[in-house]
LUMKOL-920192 format. One record per residue: residue in three letters; x, z, y of N, C-alpha, C in turn; residue number from 0. Coordinates in Angstrom, 3 decimals, padded with zeros to 6 digits, always signed. Each point is the difference from the previous one (the first is absolute). Layout:
# LUMKOL-920192
  type      n_px      n_pz      n_py     ca_px     ca_pz     ca_py      c_px      c_pz      c_py  seq
   ALA         X         Z         Y         X         Z         Y         X         Z         Y  NUM
...
***
This chain:
# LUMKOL-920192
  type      n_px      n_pz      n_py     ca_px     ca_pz     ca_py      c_px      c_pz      c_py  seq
   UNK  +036.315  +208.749  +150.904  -000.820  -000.356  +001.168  -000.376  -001.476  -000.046    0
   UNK  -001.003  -000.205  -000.020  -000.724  -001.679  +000.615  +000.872  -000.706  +001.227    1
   UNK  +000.358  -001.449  -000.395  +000.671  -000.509  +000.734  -000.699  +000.037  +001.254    2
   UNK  +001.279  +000.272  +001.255  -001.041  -000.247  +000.945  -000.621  -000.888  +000.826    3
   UNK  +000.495  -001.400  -000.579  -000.750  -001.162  +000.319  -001.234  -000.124  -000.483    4
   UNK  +000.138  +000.044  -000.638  -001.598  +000.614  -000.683  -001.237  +000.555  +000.465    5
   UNK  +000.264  +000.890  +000.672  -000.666  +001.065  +000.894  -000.083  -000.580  +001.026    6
   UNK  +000.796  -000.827  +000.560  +000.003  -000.208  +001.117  -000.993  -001.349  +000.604    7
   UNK  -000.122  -000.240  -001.238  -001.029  -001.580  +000.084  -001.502  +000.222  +000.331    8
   UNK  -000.317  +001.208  -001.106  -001.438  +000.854  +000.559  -000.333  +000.517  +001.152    9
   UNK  +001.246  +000.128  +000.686  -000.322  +000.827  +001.227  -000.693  -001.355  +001.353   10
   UNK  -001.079  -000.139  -000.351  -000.457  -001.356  +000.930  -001.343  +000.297  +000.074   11
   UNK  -000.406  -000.741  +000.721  -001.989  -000.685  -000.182  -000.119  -001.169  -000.526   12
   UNK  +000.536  -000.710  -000.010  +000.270  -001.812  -000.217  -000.119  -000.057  -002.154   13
   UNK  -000.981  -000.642  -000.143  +000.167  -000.366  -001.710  +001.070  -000.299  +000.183   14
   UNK  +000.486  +000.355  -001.836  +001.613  -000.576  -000.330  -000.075  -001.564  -000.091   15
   UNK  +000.496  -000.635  -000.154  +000.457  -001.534  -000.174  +000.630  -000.076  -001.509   16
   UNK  -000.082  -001.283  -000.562  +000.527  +000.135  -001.561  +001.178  +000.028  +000.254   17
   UNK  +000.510  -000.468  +000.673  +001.906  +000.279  +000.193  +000.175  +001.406  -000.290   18
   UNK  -000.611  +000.911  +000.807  +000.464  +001.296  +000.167  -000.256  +001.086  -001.463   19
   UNK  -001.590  -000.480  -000.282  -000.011  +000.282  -001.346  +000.633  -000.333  -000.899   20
   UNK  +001.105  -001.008  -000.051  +000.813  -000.561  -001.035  +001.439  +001.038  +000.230   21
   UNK  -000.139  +000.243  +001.042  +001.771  +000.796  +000.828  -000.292  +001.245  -000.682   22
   UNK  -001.541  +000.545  +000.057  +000.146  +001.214  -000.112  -000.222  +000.293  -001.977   23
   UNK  -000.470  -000.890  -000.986  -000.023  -000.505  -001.217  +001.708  -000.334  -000.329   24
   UNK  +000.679  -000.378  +000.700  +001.544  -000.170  -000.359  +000.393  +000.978  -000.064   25
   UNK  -000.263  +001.165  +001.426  +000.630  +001.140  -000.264  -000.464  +001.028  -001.132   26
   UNK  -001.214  -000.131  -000.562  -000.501  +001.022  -000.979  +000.848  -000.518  -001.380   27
   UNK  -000.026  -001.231  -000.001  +000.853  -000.898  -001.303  +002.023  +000.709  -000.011   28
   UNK  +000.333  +000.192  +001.565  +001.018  -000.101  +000.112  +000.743  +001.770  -000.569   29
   UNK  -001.124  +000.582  +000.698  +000.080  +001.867  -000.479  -000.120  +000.041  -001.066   30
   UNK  -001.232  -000.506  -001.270  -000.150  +000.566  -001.213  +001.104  -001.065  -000.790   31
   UNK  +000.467  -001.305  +000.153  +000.464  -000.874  -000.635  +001.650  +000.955  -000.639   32
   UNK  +000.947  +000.757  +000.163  +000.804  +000.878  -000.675  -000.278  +000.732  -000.854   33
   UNK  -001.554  +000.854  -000.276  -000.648  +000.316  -000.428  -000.974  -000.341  -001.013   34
   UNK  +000.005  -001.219  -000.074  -001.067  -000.849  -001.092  +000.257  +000.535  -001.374   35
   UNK  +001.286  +000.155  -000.357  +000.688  +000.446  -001.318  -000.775  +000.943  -000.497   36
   UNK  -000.459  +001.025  +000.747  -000.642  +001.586  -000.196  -001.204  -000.322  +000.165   37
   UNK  -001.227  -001.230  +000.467  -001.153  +000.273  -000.310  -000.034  +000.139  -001.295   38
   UNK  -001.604  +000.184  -000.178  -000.698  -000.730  -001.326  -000.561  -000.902  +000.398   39
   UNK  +000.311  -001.152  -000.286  -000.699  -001.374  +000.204  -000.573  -000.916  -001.300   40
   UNK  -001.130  -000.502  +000.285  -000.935  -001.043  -001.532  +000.920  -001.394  +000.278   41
   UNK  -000.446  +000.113  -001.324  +000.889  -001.346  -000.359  -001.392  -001.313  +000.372   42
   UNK  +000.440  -001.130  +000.783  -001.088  -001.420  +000.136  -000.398  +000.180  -000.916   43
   UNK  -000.158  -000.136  -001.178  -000.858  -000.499  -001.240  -000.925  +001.100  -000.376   44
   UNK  +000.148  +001.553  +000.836  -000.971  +001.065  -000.520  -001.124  -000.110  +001.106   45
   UNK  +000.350  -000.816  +001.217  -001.327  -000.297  +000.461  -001.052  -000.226  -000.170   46
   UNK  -001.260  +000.889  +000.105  -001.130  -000.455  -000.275  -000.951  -000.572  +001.070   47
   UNK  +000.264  -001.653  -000.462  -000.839  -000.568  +001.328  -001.271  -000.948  -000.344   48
   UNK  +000.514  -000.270  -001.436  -001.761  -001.043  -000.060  -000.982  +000.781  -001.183   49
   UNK  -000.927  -000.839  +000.703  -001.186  +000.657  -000.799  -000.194  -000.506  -001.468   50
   UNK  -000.218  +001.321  -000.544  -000.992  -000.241  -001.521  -000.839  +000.807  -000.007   51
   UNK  -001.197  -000.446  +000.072  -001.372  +000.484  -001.059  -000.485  +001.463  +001.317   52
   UNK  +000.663  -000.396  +001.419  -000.645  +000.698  +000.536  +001.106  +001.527  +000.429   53
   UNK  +001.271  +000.077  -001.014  +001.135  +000.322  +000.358  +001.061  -000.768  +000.982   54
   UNK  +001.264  +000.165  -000.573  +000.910  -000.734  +000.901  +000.965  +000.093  -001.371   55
   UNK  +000.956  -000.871  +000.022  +001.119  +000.443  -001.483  +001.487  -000.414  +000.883   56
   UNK  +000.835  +000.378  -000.626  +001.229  +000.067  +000.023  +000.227  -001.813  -000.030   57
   UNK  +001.464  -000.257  +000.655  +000.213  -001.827  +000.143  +000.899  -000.021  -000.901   58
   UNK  +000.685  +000.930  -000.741  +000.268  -000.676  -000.905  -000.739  -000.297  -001.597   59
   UNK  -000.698  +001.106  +000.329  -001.178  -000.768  -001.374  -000.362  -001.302  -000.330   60
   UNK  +000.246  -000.838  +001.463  -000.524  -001.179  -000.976  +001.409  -001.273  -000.186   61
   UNK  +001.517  +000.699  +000.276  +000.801  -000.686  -000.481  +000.069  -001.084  +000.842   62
   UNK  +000.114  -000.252  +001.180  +000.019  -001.018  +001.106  +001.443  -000.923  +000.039   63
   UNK  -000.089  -001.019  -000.090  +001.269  -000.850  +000.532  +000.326  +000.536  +001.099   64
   UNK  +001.543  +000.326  +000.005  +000.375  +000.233  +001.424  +000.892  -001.260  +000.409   65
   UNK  +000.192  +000.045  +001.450  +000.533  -001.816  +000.649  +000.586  +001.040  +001.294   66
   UNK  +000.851  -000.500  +001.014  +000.702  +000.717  +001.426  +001.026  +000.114  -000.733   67
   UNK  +000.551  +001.352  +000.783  +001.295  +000.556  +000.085  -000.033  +000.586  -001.293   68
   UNK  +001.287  -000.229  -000.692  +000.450  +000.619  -001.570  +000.270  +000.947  +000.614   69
   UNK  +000.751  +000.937  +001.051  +000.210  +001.145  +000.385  -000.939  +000.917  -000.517   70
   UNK  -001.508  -000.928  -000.318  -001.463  +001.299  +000.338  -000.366  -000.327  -001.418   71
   UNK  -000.563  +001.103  -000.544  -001.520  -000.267  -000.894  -000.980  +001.375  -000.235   72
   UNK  -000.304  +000.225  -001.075  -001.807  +000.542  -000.039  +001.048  +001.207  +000.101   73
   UNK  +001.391  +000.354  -000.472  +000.700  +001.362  -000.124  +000.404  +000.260  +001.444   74
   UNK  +000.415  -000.883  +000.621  +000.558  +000.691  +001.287  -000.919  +000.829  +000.761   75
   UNK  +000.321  +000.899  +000.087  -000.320  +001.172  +000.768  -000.166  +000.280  +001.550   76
   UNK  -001.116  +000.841  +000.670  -000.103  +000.232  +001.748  -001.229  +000.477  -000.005   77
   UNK  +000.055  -000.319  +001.505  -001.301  +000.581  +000.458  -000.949  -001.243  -000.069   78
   UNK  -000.911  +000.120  -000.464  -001.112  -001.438  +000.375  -001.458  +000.266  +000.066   79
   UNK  -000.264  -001.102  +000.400  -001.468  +000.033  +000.954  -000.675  -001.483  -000.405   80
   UNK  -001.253  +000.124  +000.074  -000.495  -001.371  -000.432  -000.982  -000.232  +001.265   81
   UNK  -000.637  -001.509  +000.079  -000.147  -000.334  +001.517  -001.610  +000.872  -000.541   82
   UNK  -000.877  -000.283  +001.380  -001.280  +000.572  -000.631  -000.578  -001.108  -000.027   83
   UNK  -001.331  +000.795  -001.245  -000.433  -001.446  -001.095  -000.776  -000.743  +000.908   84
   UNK  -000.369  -000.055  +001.350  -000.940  -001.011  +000.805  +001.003  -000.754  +000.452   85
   UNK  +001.223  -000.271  +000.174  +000.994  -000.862  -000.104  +000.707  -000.432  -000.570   86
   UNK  -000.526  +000.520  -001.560  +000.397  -001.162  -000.869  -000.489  -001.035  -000.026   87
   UNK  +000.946  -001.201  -000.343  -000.847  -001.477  +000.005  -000.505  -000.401  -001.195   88
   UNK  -001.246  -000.095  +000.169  -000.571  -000.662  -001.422  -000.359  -000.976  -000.005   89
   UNK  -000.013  -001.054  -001.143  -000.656  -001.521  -000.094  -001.383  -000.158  -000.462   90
   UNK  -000.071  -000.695  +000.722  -002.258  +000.009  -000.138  -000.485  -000.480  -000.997   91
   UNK  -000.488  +000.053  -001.052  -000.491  -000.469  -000.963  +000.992  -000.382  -001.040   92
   UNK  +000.819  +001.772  -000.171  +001.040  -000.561  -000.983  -000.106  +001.411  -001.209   93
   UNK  +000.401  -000.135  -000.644  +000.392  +001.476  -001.339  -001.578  -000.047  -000.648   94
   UNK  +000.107  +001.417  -000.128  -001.819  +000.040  -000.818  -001.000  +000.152  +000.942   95
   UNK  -000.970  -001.091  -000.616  -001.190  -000.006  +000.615  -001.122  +000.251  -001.243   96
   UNK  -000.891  +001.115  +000.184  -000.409  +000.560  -000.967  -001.549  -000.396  +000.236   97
   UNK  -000.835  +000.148  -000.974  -000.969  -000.324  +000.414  -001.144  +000.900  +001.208   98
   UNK  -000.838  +000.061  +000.554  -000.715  +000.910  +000.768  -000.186  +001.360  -000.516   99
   UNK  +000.511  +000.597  +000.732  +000.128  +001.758  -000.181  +001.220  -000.034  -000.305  100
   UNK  +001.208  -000.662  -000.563  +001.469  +000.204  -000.058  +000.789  +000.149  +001.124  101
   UNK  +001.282  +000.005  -000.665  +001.060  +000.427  +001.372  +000.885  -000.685  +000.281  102
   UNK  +000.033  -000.630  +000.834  +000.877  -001.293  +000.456  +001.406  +000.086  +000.254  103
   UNK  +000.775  -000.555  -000.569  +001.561  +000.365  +000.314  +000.870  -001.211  +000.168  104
   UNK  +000.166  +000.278  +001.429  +000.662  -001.291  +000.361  +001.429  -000.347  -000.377  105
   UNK  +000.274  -000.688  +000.159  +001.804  -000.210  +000.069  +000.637  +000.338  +001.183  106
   UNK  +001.022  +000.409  +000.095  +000.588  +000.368  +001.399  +001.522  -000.058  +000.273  107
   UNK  +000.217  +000.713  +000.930  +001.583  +000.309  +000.378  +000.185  +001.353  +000.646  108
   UNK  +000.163  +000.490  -000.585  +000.313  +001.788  +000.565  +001.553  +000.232  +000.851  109
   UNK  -000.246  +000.662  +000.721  +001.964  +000.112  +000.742  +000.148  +001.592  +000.037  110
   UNK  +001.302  +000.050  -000.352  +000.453  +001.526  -000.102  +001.104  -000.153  +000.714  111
   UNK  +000.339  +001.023  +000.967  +001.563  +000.417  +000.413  +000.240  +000.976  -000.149  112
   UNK  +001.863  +000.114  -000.281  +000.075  +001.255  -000.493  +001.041  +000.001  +001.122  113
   UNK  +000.590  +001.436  -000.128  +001.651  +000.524  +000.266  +000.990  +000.461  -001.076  114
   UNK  +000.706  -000.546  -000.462  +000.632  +000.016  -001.519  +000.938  +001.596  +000.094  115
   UNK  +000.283  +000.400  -000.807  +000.940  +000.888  -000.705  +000.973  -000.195  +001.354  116
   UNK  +001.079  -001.194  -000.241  +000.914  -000.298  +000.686  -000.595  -000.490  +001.345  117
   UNK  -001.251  +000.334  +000.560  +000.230  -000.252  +001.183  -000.836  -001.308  +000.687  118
   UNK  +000.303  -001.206  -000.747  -001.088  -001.222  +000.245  -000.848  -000.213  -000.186  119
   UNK  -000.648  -000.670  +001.331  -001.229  -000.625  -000.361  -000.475  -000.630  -000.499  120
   UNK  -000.787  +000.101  -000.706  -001.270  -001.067  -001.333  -001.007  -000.595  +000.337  121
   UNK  -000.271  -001.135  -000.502  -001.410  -000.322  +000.095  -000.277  -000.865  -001.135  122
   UNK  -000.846  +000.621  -000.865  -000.528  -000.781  -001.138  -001.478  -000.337  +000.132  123
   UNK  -000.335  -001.421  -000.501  -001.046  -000.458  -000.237  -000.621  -000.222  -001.225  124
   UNK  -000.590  +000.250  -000.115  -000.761  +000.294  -001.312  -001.463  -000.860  +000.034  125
   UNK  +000.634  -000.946  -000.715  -001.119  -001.050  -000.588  -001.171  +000.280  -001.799  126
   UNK  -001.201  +000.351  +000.105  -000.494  +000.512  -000.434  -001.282  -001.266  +000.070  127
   UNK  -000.195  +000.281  -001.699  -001.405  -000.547  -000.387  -001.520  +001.035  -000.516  128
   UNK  -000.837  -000.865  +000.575  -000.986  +000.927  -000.684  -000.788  -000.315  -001.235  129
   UNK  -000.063  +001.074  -001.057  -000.933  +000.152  -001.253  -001.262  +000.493  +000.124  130
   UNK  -000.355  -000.186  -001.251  -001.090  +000.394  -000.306  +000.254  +001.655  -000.320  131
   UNK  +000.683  +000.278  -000.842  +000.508  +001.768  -000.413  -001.384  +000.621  -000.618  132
   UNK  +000.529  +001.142  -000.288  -000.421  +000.733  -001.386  -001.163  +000.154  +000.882  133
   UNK  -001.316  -000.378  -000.742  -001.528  -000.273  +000.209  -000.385  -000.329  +000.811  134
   UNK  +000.797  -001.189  +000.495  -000.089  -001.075  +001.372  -000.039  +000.803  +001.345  135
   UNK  +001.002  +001.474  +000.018  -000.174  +000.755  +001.083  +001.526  -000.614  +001.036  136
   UNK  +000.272  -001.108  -000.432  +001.143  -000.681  +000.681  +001.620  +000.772  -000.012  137
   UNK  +000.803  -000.650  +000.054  +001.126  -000.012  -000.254  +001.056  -000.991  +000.952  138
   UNK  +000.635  +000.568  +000.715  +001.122  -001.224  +000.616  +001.285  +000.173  -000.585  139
   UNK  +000.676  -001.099  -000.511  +001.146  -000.168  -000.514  +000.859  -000.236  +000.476  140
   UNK  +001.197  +000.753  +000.278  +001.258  -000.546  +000.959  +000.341  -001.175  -000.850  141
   UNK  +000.205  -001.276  +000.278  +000.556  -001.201  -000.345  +002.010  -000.221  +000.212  142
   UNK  -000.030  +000.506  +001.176  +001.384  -000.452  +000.946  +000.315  +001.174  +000.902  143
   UNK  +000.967  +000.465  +000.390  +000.711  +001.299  +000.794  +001.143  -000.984  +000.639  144
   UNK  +000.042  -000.553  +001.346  +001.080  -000.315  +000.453  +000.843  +001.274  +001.149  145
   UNK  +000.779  +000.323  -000.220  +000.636  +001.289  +000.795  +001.058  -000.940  +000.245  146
   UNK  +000.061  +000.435  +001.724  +001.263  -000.767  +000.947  +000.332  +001.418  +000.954  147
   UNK  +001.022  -000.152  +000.540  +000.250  +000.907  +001.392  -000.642  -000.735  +001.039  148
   UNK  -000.097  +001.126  +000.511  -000.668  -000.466  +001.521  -000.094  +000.979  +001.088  149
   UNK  -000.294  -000.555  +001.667  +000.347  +000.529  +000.801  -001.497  +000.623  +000.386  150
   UNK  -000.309  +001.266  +000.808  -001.131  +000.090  +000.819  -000.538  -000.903  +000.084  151
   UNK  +000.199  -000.900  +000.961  -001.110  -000.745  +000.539  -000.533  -000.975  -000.718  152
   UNK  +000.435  -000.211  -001.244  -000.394  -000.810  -001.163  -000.830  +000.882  -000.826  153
   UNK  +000.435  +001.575  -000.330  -001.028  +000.562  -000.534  -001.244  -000.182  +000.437  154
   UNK  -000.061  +000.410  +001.048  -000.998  +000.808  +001.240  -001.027  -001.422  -000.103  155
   UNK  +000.467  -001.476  +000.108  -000.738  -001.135  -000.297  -001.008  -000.027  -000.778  156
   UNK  +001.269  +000.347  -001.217  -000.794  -000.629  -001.345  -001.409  +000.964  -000.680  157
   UNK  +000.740  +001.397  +000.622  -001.236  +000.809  -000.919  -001.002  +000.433  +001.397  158
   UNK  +000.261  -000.176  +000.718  -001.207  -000.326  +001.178  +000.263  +001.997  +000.236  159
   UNK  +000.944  +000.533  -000.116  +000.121  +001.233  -000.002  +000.569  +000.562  +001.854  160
   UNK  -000.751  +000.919  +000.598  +000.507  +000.383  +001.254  +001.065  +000.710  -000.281  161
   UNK  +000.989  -000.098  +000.996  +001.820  +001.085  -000.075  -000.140  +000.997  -000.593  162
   UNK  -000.785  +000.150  +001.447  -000.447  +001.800  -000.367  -000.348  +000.634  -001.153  163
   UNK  -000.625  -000.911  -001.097  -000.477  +000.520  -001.504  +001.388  -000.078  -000.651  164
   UNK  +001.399  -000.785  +000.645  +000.701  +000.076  -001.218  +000.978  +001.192  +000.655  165
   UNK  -000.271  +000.306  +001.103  +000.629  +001.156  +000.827  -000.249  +001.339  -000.826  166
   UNK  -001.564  -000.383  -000.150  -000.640  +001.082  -000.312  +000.442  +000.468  -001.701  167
   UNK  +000.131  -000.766  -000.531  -000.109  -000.136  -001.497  +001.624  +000.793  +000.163  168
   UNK  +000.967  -000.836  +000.599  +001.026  +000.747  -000.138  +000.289  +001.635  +000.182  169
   UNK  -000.772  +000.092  +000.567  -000.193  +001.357  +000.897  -000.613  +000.924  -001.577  170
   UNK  -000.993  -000.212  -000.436  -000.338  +000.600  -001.479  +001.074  +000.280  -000.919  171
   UNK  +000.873  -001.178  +000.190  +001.337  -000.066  -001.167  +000.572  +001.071  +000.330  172
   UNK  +000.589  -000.095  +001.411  +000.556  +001.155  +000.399  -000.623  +001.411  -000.309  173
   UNK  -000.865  +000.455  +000.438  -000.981  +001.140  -000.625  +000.158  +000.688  -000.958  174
   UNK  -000.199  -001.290  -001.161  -000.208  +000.299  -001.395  +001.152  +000.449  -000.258  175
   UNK  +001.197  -000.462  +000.197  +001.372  +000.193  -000.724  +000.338  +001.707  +000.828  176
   UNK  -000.082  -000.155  +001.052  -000.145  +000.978  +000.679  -000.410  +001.243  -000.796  177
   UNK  -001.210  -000.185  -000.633  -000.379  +001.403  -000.321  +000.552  +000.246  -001.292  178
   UNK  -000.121  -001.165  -001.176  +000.929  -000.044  -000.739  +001.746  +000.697  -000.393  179
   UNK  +000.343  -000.205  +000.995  +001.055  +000.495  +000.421  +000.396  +001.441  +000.246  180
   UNK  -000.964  +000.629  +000.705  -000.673  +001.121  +000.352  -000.461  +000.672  -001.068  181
   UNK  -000.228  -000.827  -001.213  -000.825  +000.339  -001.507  +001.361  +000.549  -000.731  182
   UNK  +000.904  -000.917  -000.024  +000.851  +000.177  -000.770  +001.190  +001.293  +000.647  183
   UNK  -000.286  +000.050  +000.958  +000.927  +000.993  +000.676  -001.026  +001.624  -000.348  184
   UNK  -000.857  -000.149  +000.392  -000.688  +001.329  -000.746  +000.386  +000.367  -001.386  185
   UNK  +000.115  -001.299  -000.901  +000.189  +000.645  -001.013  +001.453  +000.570  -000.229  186
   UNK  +001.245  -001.254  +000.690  +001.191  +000.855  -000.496  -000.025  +001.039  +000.743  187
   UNK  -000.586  +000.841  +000.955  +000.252  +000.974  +000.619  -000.253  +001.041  -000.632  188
   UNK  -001.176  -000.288  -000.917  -000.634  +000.934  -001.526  +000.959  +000.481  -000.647  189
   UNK  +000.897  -000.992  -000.798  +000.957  -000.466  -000.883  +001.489  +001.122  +000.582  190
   UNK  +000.096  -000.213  +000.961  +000.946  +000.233  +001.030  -000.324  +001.669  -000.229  191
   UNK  -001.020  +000.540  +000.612  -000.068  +001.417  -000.079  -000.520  +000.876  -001.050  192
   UNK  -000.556  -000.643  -001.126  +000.331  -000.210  -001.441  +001.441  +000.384  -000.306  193
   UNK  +000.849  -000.521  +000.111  +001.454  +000.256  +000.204  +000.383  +000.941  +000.098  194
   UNK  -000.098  +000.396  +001.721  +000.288  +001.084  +000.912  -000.702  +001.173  -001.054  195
   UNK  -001.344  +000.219  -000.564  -000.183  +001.194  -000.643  +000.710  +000.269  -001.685  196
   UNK  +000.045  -000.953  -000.526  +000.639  -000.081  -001.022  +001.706  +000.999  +000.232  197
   UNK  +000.334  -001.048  +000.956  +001.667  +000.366  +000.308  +000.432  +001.250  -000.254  198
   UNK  -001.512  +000.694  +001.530  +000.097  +001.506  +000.257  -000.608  +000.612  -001.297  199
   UNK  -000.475  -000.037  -000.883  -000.246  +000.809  -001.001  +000.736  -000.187  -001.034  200
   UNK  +001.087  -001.138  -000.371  +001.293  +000.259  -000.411  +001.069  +000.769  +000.395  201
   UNK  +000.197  +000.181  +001.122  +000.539  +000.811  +000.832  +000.183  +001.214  -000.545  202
   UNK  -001.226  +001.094  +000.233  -000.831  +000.927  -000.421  +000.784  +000.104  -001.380  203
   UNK  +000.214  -000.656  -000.958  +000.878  +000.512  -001.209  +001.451  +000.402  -000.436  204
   UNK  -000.302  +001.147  -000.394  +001.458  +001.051  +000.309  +001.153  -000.987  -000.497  205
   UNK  +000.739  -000.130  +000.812  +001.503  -000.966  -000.612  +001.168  +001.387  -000.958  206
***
């Protein structure tokens, strides 16, 4: 059953307040956090967040210095989310500048938070340059990955992200594993009565 504090916060007319969205984000962290062991969770570095050539590629392709917490790097594992790209910060007249009709790629700072394996919160910044790339269709290069812990209201800052999206995001995690789960139980149940007919048609042979 859903905690029932939980439930009980919706039951209003009044918008939530970020406090409350943070109370009710603790408790989704606090239910699945025993459970983390049994997702499937991507590892930071299989993120695909910057652009090439009109794709997006994986961060660890381009081999980034990492700087923060030694606790973290491109392997540690969770749930993660990257801010959206109209709040990333970019520098004005910086990376490739191509000539007229090209594709401009600035330099920037990207922010990701995650919820780790074990439970904590992440927030990596990802400092990224821009190229020219394969037939000047641009390319950004992770340069630097600093990953620190951090609290809500420092996430929620930096990647300009509302609660509710990381409420929400959690809420998917849950889902997914959910059915997953549900996946794998169908099958031993296969397996299981697989068994059960086997057994009985050993049975069946005269002793």
């Amino acid at each position: 059953m859903p905690p029932r504090k939980g439930l009980e916060v919706f039951v209003r007319r009044k918008q939530l307040t970020d406090e409350e969205w943070f109370s009710l984000i603790e408790n989704r962290r606090e239910l699945i956090k025993p459970h983390l062991d049994s997702f499937c969770l991507s590892k930071l570095g299989s993120l695909e967040c910057l652009k090439s050539a009109g794709f997006s590629h994986a961060l660890r392709c381009d081999a980034p210095a990492l700087t923060g917490d030694k606790l973290f790097s491109l392997e540690t594992q969770g749930i993660f989310r990257t801010q959206c790209w109209s709040a990333v910060e970019k520098i004005p007249d910086s990376g490739h500048q191509p000539p007229p009709g090209g594709v401009n790629v600035l330099d920037g700072t990207m922010q990701v938070w995650g919820l780790t394996r074990s439970g904590l919160w992440i927030l990596a910044a990802i400092s990224f340059v821009g190229e020219s790339g394969y037939k000047e269709r641009g390319y950004e290069r992770a340069r630097t990955v600093n990953i620190t812990e951090a609290d809500l209201p420092t996430i929620t800052a930096k990647t300009k992200e509302k609660p509710q999206q990381i409420w929400e995001e959690l809420g998917k995690a849950i889902k997914s594993w959910s059915e997953h789960r549900e996946s794998l139980y169908n099958q031993a149940l296969g397996f299981a009565k697989l068994v059960d007919i086997e057994e009985f048609a050993f049975s069946l042979i005269p002793k």
